[in-house]
C-alpha positions in Angstrom: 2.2 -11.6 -8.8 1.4 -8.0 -9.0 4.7 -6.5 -7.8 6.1 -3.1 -7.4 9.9 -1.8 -7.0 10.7 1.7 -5.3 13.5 2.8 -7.0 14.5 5.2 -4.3 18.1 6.9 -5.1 17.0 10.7 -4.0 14.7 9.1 -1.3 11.3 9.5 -0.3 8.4 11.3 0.8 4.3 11.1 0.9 4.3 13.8 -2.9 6.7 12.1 -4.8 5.0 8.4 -3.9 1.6 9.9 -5.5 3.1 11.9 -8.2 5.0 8.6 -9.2 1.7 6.9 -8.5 -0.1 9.1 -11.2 3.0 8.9 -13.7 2.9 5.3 -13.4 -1.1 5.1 -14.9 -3.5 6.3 -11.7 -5.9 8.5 -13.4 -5.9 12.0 -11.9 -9.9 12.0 -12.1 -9.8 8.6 -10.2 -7.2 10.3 -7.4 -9.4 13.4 -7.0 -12.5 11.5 -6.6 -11.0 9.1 -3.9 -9.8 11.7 -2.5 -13.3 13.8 -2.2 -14.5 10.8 0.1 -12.3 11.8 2.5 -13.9 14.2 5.1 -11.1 16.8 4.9 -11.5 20.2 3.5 -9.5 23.8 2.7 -7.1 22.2 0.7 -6.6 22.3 -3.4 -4.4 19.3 -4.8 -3.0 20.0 -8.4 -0.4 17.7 -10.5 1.9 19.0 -13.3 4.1 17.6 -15.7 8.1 18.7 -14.6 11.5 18.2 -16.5 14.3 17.1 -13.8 17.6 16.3 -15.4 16.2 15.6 -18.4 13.8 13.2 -17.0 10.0 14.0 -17.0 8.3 13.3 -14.1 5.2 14.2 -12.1 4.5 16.6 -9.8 1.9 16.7 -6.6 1.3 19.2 -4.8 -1.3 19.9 -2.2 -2.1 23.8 -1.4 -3.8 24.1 2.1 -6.2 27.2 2.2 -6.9 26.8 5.7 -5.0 27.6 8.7 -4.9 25.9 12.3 -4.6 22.4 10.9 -1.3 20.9 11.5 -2.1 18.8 14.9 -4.0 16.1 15.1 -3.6 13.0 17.2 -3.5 10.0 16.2 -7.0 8.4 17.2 -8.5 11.6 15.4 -6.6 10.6 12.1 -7.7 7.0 12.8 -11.4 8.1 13.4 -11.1 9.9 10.6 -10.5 7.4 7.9 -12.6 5.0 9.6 -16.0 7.4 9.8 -14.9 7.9 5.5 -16.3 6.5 2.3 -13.2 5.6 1.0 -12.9 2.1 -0.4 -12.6 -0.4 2.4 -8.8 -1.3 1.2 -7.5 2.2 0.7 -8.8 2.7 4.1 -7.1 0.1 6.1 -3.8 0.6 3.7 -4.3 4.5 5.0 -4.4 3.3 8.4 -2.1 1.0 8.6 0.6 3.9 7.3 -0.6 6.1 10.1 -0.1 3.1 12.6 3.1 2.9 11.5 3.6 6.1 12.1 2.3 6.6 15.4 4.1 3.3 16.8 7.4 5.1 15.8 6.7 8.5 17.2 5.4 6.4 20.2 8.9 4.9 21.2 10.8 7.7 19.9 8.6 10.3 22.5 7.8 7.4 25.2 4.1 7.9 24.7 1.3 5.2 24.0 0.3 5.4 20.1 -3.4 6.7 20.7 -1.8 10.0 22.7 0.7 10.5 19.7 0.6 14.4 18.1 1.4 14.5 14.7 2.2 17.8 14.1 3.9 17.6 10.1 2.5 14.7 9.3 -0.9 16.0 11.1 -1.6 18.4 8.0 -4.1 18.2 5.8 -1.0 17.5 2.8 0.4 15.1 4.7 -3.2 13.1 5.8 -3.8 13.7 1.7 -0.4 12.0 0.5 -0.6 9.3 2.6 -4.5 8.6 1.1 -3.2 9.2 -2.0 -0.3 6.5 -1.9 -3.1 4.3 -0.6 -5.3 4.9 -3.7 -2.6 4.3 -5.6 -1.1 0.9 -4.2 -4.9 -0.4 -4.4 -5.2 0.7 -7.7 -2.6 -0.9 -9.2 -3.4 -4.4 -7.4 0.2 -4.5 -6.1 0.9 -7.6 -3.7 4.1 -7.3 -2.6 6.8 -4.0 -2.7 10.3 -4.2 -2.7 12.7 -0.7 -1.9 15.7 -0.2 -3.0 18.8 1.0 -0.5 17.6 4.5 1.6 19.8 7.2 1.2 19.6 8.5 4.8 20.9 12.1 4.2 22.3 14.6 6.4 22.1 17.8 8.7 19.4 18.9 10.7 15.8 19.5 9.9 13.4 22.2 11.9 10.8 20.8 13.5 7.7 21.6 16.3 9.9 19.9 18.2 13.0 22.0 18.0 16.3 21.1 15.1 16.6 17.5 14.6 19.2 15.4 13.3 18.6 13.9 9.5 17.1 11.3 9.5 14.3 12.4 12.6 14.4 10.1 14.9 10.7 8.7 13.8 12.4 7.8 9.9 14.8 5.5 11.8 12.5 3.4 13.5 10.2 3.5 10.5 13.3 1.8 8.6 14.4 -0.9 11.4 15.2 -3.9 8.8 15.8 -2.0 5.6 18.7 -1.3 3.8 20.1 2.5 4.3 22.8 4.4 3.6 23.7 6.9 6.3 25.5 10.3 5.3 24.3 9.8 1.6 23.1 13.2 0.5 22.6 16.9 1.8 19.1 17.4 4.2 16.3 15.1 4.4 15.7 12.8 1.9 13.7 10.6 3.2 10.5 12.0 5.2 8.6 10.3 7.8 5.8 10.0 5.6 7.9 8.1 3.3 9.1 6.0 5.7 6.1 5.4 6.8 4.5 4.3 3.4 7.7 1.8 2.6 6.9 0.4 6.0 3.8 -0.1 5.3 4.2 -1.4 1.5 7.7 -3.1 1.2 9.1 -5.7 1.8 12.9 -5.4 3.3 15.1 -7.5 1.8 16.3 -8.1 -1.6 13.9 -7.6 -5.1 13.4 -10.6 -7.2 13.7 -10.8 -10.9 10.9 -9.0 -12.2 9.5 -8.3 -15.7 9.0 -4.2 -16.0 5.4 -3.5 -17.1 5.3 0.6 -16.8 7.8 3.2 -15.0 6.6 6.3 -13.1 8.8 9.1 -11.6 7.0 11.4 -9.1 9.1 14.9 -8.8 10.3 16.1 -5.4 10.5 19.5 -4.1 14.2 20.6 -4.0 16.9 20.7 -6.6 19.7 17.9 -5.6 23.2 19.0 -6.9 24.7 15.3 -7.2 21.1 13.5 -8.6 18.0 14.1 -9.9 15.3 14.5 -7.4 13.0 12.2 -8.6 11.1 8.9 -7.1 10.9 5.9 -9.8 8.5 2.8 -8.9 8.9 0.2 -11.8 5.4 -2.2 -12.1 5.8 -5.6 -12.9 5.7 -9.2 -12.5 7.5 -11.4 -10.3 9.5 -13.7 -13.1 9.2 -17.2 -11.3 10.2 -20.4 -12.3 8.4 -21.8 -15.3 7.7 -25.5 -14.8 6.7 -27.7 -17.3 3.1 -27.4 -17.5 3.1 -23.3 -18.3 2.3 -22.7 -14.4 4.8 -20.8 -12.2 5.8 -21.9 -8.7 7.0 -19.3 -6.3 8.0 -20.3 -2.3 5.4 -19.0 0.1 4.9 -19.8 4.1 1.8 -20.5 5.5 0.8 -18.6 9.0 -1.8 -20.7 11.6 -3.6 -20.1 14.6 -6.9 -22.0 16.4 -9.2 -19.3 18.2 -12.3 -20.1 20.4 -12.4 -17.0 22.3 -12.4 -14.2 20.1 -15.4 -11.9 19.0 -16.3 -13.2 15.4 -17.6 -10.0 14.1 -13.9 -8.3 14.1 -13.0 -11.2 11.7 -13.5 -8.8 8.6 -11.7 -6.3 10.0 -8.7 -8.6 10.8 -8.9 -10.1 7.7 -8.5 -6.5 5.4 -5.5 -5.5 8.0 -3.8 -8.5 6.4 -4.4 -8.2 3.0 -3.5 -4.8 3.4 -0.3 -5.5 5.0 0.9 -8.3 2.1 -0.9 -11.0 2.7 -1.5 -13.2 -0.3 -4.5 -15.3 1.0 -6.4 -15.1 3.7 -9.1 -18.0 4.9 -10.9 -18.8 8.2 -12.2 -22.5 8.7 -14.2 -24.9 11.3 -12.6 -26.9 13.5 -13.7 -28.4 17.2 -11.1 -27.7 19.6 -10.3 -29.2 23.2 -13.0 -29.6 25.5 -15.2 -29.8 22.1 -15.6 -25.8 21.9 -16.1 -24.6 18.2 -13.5 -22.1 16.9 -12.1 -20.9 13.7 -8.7 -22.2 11.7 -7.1 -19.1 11.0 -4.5 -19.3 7.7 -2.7 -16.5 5.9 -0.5 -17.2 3.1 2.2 -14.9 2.6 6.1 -14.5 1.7 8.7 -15.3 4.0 9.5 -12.0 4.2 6.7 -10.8 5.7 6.2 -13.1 8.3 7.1 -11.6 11.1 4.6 -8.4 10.5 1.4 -10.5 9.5 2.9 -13.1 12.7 2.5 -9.6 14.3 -0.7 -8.1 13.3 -2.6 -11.8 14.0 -1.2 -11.7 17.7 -2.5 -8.0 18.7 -5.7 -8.1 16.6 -6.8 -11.3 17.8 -6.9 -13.4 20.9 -4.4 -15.7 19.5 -1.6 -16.7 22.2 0.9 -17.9 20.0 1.0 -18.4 15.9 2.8 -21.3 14.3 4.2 -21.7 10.1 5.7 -23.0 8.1 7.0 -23.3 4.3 4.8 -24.4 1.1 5.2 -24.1 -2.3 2.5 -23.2 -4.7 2.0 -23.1 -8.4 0.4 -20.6 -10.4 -1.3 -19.4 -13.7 0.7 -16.6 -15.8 -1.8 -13.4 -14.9 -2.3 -10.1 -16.1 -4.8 -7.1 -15.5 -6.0 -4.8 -18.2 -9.3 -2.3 -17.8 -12.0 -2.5 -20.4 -14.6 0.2 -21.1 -17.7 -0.3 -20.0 -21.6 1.5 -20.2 -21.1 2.2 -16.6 -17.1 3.0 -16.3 -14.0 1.8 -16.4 -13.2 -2.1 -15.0 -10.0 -3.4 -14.2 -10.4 -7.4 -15.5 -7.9 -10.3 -14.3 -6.9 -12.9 -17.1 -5.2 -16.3 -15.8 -4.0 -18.3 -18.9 -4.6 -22.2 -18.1 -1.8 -24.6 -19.5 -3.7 -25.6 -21.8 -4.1 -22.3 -23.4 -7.3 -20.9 -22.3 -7.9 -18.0 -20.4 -10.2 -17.7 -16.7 -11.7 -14.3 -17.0 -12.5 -11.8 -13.6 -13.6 -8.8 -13.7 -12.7 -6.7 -10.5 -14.8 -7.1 -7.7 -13.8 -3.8 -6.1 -14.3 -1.8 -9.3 -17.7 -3.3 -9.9 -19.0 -2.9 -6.6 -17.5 0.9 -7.0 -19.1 1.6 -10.1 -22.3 -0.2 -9.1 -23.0 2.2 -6.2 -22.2 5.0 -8.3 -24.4 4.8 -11.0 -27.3 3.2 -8.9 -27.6 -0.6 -10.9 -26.9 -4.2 -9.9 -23.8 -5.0 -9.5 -24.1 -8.1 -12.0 -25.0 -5.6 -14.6 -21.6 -3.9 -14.3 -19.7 -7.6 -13.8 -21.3 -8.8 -17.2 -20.5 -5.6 -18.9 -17.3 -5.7 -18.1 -16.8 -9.8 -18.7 -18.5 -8.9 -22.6 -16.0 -6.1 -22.9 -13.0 -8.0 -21.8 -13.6 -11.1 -24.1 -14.3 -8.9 -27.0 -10.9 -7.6 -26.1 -12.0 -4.5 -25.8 -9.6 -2.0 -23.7 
């Protein structure tokens, strides 16, 4: 699976996760044109190429031109990216930052999560880096995220609140179940929008083996005197066990719950949260339930490690009372994405090689639907275009 390790040793924060994004391989024309379906103006967002301790890394920055635009509540963020054209993933991976966000300022300020200000993290470069971390995890098809120990720093940060200790109190909750290290480092290192995006994205617990496909390093603001401020995300595979038909198997946990009660046309919408949040699979089925009412089998496949926050998201989205799992094991092809060129764009295409040495072909959905709109043609124009490109090997 498509997985992603944040190598965080200077920390975090919403520009370095998009400049590492766009070091890593997100096209700078495909950021800014995301980014332009977003209703948000007075802002100019430029990247540049920087030399930290030797190690050359990307740098994004976001210039606001406008003034008066650093508070915003949470519903109006929410509203927001809801009422956008942004892709319907990016949108719900941009949401569920912000949720994340807002549930931690909500228990650190005693407030409900609708009435939460952001004030920081309420400007138009913050609302911009979160988006842009969103583009970028959906570009690259990750499934699962892994972080590396959180160097907490130290001192006190100015705030619209007043001087707060380092972390805020908003990073902490963000990081309930990752690994830290407290005192490690002068100021803040790790932001609330960075804590906000691991939450989202990663998985706490300890990486797997992996096999390294492409390194990015997005460049932070300050100068560190004891480490190179730099974020590194490594893109690769998850290296599971081979078994002796060419297939891997991997340990996943399966997620149920019967509903007969619940308004079927929020199913979609549940369903994206999901995927968004990790969720490897995701399927609704039939089934009669007591007192012969009809209602939906709903299943998410997902690691063990996330558990607990799809568990979570099933019980407040739906009408679901209670949730039960348990532990399966699953085999699957060797996979790999590559784009191809095509009449109408660029595709991303999925190859899945079968044991017995062929290869199942997809061309992204996501991108062909994309590209489809744009240019104003079926969409099974673009998915053969891109399936003739792909097994002519074309890149």
């Amino acid at each position: 699976m498509k997985t992603l390790y944040v190598d965080a040793f200077s920390g975090i924060s919403g520009d370095m996760t998009v400049g590492a994004f766009l070091s890593l391989g997100l096209p700078w024309a495909r950021l800014q044109d995301d980014l332009a379906k977003l209703p948000l103006a007075g802002y100019t967002a430029t990247t540049t190429s920087q030399l930290v301790n030797g190690i050359t890394a990307t740098k994004f920055n976001v210039q606001v031109e406008a003034q008066g635009q650093a508070h915003r509540a949470f519903r109006d963020i929410r509203a927001m990216l809801d009422g956008s054209t942004l892709d319907a993933t990016v949108k719900h991976r941009a949401i569920d930052i912000f949720t994340k966000l807002a549930d931690a300022e909500a228990r650190v300020h005693g407030v409900a999560p609708d009435d939460v200000q952001f004030h920081e993290v309420g400007a138009v470069d913050s609302i911009v880096d979160v988006v842009g971390a969103a583009i970028g995890v959906t570009f690259f098809g990750i499934e699962c995220a892994y972080v590396s120990a959180l160097p907490l720093g130290s001192g006190v940060v100015q705030s619209q609140h007043g001087p707060l200790p380092v972390p805020a109190p908003a990073t902490v909750e963000l990081l309930r179940g990752f690994t830290t290290r407290p005192g490690d480092g002068a100021g803040e290192l790790v932001t609330p929008t960075g804590a906000a995006i691991i939450a989202s994205v990663a998985t706490a617990g300890r990486a797997p083996d992996m096999r390294i496909e492409a390194v990015g390093y997005g460049a932070g603001q300050r100068t560190l005197q004891d480490r190179p401020n730099v974020l590194r995300l490594l893109l690769g595979e998850v290296a599971a066990r081979t078994v002796t038909d060419g297939t891997d198997a991997d340990a996943q946990i399966i997620i149920e719950t019967n509903i007969d009660d619940y308004n079927p046309e929020f199913y979609e919408y549940v369903m994206e949260r999901l995927f968004a949040a990790g969720a490897r699979d995701v399927y609704f089925a039939p089934v009669h339930m007591k007192k012969n009412r009809p209602g939906l089998l709903l299943s998410v496949l997902c690691a063990e490690a996330d558990r607990e926050r799809l568990a979570a998201i099933v019980l407040n989205e739906t009408s679901a009372i209670g949730v039960r799992y348990y532990p399966v094991r699953r085999m699957v092809l060797s996979r790999f994405t590559k784009e191809v060129a095509t009449l109408y764009g660029t595709v991303r295409v999925k190859f899945a090689r079968t044991p017995d040495g062929h290869e199942n072909v997809a061309p992204e959905y996501e991108d062909c639907k994309r590209l489809a709109s744009e240019k104003n043609v079926p969409i099974k124009l673009v998915y053969q275009a891109a399936l003739a490109a792909a097994v002519a090997g074309g890149e």
